[in-house]
C-alpha atoms as one frame of an Amber mdcrd trajectory, in Angstrom:
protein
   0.000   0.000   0.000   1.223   3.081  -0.771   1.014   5.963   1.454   0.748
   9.498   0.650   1.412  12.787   2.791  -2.415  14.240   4.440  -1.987  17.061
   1.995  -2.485  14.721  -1.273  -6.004  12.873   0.514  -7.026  16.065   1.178
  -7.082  17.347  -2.317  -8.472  14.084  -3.650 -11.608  14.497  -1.580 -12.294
  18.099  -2.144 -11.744  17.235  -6.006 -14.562  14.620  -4.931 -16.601  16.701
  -3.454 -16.411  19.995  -6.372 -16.992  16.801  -8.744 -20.157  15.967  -6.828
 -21.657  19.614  -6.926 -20.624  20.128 -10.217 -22.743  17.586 -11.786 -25.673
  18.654  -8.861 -25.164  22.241 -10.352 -24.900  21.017 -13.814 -27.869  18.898
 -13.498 -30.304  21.181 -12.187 -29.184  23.488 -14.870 -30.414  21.427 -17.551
 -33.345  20.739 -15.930 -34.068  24.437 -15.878 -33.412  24.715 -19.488 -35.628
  21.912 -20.410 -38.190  23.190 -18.137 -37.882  27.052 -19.445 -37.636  25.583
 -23.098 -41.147  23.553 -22.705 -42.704  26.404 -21.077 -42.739  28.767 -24.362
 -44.843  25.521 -26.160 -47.470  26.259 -23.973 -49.864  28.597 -25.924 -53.274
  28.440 -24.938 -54.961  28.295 -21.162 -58.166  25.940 -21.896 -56.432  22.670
 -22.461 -58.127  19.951 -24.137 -55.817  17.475 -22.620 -53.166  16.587 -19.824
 -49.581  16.403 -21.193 -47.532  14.318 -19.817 -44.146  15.973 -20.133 -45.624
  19.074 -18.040 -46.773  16.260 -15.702 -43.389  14.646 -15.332 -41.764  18.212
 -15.018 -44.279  18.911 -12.338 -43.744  16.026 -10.562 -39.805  15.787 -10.705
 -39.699  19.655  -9.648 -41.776  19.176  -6.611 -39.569  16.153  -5.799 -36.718
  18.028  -5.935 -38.322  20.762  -4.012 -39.262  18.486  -1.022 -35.914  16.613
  -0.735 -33.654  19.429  -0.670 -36.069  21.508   1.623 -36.829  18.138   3.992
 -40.353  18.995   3.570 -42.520  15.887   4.618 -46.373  15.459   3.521 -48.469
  12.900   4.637 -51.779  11.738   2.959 -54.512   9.808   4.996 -57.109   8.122
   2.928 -54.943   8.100  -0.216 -56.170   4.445  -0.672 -60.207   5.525  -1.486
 -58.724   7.964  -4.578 -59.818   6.433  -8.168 -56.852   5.853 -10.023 -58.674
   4.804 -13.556 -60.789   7.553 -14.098 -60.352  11.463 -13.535 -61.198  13.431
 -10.866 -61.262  16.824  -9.514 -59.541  17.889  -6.496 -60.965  20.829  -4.968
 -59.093  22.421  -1.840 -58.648  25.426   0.184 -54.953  26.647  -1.006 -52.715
  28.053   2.278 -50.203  29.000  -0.369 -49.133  28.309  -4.122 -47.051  25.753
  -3.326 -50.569  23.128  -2.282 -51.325  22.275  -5.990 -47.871  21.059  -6.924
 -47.774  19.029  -4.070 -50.998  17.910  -4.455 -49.941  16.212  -7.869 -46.852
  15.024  -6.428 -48.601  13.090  -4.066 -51.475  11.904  -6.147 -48.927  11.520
  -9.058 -50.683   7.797  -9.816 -53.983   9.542 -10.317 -55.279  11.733 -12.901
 -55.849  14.882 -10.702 -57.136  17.581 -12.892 -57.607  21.247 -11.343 -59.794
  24.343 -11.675 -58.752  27.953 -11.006 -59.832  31.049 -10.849 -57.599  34.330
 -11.502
């Protein structure tokens, strides 16, 4: 085995480290392009149908959002939710952030939702 002075091990884990945040940082970058890039397809504000890349996009963001922010949601009576037919899923918002969660957590259903300006 072949030793090396602290100095060396030191470097090789802070190159380890800027490697790892890096590709975080590099990651989440193009993920923000993607998601800035799909947002100018989206013309018209009656939509005829769900799209599943916004979907995804939704979902992954508000993943993203609630692991790096350690935010924990529980849902009780998830189980009595239809998951082959849509639905509408009417709330009282405490703040913007309630919808995206609310397809985050009901990802496996098809939650559509009404607003109002």
């Amino acid at each position: 085995m072949i030793l090396f002075p602290k100095k060396v091990y030191e470097m090789i884990i802070l190159r380890l480290v800027l490697d790892i945040l890096y590709t975080f940082l590099g990651l989440v970058g193009l993920w923000a392009v993607v998601s800035i890039i799909y947002s100018f397809t989206v013309t018209e504000k009656v939509y005829k149908k769900s799209s599943w890349l916004a979907r995804i996009i939704a979902v992954v963001t508000t993943w993203g959002s609630m692991f790096f922010t350690r935010s924990k949601v529980t849902v009780l009576g998830k189980e009595k939710i239809p998951t082959d037919t849509r639905f509408v899923y009417v709330a009282n918002h405490v703040s913007r952030f309630d919808p995206m969660v609310a397809m985050y957590k009901l990802s496996r259903s098809r939650v559509a939702f009404i607003s109002k300006p």
